[in-house]
C-alpha positions in Angstrom: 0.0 0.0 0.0 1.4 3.5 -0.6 1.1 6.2 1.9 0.6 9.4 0.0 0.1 13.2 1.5 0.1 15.8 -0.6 1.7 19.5 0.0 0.9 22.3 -2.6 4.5 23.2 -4.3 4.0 25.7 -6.7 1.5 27.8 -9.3 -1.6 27.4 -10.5 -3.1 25.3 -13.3 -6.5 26.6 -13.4 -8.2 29.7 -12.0 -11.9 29.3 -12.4 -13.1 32.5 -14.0 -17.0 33.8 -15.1 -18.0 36.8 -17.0 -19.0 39.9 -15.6 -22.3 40.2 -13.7 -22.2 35.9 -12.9 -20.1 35.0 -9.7 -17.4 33.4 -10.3 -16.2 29.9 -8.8 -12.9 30.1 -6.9 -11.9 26.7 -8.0 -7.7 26.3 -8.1 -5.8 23.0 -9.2 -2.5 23.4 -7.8 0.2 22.6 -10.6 2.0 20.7 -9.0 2.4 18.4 -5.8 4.7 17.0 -3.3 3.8 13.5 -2.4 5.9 11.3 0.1 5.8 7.2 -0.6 6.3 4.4 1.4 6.7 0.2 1.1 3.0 -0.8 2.5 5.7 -4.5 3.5 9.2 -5.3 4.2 10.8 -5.2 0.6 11.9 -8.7 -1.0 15.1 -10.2 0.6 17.9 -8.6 -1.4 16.0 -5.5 -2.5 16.5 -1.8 -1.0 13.3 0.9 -1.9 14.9 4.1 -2.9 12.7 7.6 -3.2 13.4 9.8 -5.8 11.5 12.6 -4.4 9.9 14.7 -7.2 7.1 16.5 -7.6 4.1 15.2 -9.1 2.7 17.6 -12.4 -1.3 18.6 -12.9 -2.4 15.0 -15.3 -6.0 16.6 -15.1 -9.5 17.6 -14.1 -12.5 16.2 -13.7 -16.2 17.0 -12.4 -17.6 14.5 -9.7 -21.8 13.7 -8.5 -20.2 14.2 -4.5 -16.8 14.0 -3.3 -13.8 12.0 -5.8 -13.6 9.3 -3.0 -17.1 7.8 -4.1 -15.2 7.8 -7.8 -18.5 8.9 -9.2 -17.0 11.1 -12.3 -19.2 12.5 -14.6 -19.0 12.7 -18.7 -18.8 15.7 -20.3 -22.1 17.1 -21.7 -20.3 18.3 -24.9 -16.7 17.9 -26.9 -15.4 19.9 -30.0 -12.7 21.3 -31.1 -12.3 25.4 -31.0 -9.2 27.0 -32.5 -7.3 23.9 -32.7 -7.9 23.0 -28.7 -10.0 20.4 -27.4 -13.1 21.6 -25.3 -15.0 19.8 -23.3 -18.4 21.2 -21.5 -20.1 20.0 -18.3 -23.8 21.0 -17.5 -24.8 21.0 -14.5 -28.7 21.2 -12.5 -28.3 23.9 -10.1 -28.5 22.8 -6.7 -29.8 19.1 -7.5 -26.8 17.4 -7.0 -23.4 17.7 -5.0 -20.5 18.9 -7.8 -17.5 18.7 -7.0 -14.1 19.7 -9.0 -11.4 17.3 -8.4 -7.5 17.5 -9.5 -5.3 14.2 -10.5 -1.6 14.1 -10.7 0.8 12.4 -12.5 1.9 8.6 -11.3 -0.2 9.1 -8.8 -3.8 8.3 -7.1 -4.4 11.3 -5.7 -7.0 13.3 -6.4 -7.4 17.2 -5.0 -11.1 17.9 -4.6 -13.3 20.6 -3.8 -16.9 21.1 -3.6 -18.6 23.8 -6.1 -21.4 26.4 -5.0 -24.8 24.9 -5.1 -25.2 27.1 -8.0 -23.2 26.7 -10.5 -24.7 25.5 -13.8 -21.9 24.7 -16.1 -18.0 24.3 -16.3 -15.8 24.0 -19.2 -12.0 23.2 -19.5 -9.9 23.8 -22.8 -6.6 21.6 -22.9 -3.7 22.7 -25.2 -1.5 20.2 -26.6 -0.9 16.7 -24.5 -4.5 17.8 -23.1 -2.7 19.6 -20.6 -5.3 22.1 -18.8 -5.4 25.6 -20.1 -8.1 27.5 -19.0 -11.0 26.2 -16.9 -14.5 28.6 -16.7 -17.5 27.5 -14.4 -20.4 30.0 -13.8 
């Protein structure tokens, strides 16, 4: 079993912006994390663990029906292409169900998540090339 905890390093992949007169959703995936590993058991006889401490990179985001531990991820409502990036658009039923925005890292099975307002009606991330994150808007 590996032992994971995770401390925010540096930057920001996403800020959740909305246009003027909607309010906006402070949503923030951290761009990177620090996670500390352990051997769940002894290691094999003749075998010595090693960590190469590194920090783990943003892999991606994803909308969840309640919190990311229930593993409950919803499909996007809509893909296309605009200008050459991928979209993808979520639509949500304010205040019917419990959204929440979670984060996953690279080589890792942590997922960052956080619960949205009650209100908020749609999100939609654009990925540049490799489908890393490059903007996210939920309103």
């Amino acid at each position: 079993m590996v032992a994971a905890r995770a401390v925010i390093l540096a930057g920001l992949a996403a800020l959740v912006t909305a246009p003027r007169g909607a309010a906006a959703t402070p949503v923030q995936c951290p761009n990177t994390l620090s996670v500390a590993q352990s051997v769940g058991a002894a290691a094999p006889p003749g075998w010595t663990p090693s960590l190469v401490d590194r920090p783990r990179s943003l892999a991606g985001i994803a909308f969840f029906d309640g919190d990311p531990a229930n593993e409950a991820s919803l499909v996007p409502s809509k893909e296309r292409k605009v200008k050459g990036k991928d979209e993808a658009v979520w639509d949500f039923v304010p205040g019917k169900d419990e959204i929440w925005v979670g984060c996953r890292y690279v080589d890792t099975a942590i997922v960052l998540g956080q619960k949205l307002p009650p209100t908020t009606k749609q999100c939609t991330v654009i990925y540049g090339p490799g489908m890393v994150v490059d903007s996210v808007d939920c309103k």
